[in-house]
Structure formats: structure tokens, C-alpha cells
DODOLO-650457 format. One record per residue: residue in three letters; y, x, z of N, C-alpha, C in turn. Coordinates in steps of 0.02 Angstrom, whole numbers, padded with zeros to 5 digits, always signed. Each point is the difference from the previous one (the first is absolute). Example, Ala and Ser with C-alpha at 12.3 -4.5 7.8 and 13.67 -1.06 7.14 Angstrom:
// DODOLO-650457
ALA-00284+00660+00390+00059-00045+00000+00060+00045+00000/SER+00053-00018-00036+00059+00042+00003+00055-00039+00037/
//
This chain:
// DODOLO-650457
UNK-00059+00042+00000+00059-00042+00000+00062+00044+00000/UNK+00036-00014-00047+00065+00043+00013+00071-00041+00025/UNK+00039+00029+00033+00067-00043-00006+00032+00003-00047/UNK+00044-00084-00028+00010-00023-00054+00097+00008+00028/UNK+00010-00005+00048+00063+00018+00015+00002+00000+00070/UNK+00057+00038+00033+00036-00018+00054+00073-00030+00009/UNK+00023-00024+00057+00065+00000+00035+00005+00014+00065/UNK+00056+00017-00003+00014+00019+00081+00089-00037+00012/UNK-00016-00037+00055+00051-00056-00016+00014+00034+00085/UNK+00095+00039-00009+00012-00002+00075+00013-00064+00047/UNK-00002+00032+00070+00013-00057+00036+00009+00018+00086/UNK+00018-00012+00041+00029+00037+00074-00042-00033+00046/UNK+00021+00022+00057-00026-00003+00057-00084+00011+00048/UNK-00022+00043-00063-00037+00049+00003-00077-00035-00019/UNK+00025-00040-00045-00060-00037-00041-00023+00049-00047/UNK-00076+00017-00019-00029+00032-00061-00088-00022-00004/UNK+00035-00074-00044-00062-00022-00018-00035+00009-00072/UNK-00064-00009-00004-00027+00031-00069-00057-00061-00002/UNK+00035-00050-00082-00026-00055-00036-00049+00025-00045/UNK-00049-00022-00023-00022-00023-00066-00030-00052-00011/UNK+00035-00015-00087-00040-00065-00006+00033-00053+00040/UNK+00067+00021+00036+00030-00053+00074-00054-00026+00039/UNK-00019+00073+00005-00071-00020+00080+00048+00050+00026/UNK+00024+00000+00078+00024+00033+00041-00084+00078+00025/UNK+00009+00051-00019-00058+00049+00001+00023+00040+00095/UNK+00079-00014-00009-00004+00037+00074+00081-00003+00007/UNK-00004-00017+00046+00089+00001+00053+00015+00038+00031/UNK+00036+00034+00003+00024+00053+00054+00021-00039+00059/UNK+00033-00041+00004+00031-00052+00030-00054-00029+00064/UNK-00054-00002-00039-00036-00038+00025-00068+00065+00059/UNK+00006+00040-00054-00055+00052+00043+00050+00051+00047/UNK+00064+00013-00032+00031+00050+00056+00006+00086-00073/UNK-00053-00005-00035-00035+00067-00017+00036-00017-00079/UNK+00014+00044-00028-00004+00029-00074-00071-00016-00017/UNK-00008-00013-00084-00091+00001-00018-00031+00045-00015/UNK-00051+00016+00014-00045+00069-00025-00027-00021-00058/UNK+00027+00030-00062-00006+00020-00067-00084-00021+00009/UNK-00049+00021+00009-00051-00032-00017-00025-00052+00010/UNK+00013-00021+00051+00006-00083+00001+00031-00044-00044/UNK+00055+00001-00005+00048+00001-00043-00047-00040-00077/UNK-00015+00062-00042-00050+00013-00043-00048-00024+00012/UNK-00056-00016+00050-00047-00037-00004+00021-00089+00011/UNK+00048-00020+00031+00006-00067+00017+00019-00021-00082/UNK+00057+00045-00031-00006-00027-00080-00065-00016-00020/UNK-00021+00063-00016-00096+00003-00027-00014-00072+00018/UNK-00009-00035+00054-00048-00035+00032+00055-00060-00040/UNK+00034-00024-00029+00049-00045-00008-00041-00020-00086/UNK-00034+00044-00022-00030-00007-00078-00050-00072+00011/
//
């Protein structure tokens, strides 16, 4: 599977969430944590 595009849409108060497909894959917001790149990559994978 390759990616067909990105965006990176700013935004404050120390939100950095990561969509695909507009499935929410991970919130910063919500866990506290930045995402670890391989997770990241597998929760896409698993979205096929």
C-alpha cells in the first residue's frame, strides 16, 4: 500500500492528531504522548 497523499492542517493548543480515511488513528490530546511511527503505519495497514 502506498500513500496517495498527505496534509498537515495546523492547529493550537497542543492537539496532534493523525486521520485516515477520517478514522481518528491517534490523539495526542487524548493519550498525553506523540505517536510512535510504527504504530502509526500499522493502524493504516490494518484500515485496507
Amino acid at each position: 500500500m502506498q500513500l496517495g497523499s498527505m496534509k498537515l492542517v495546523p492547529s493550537s493548543g497542543g492537539a496532534f492528531e493523525v486521520k485516515a480515511n477520517g478514522k481518528l488513528i491517534h490523539s495526542k490530546l487524548e493519550t498525553g504522548q506523540f505517536p510512535d511511527p510504527d504504530s502509526i503505519v500499522r493502524a493504516v495497514r490494518q484500515l485496507r
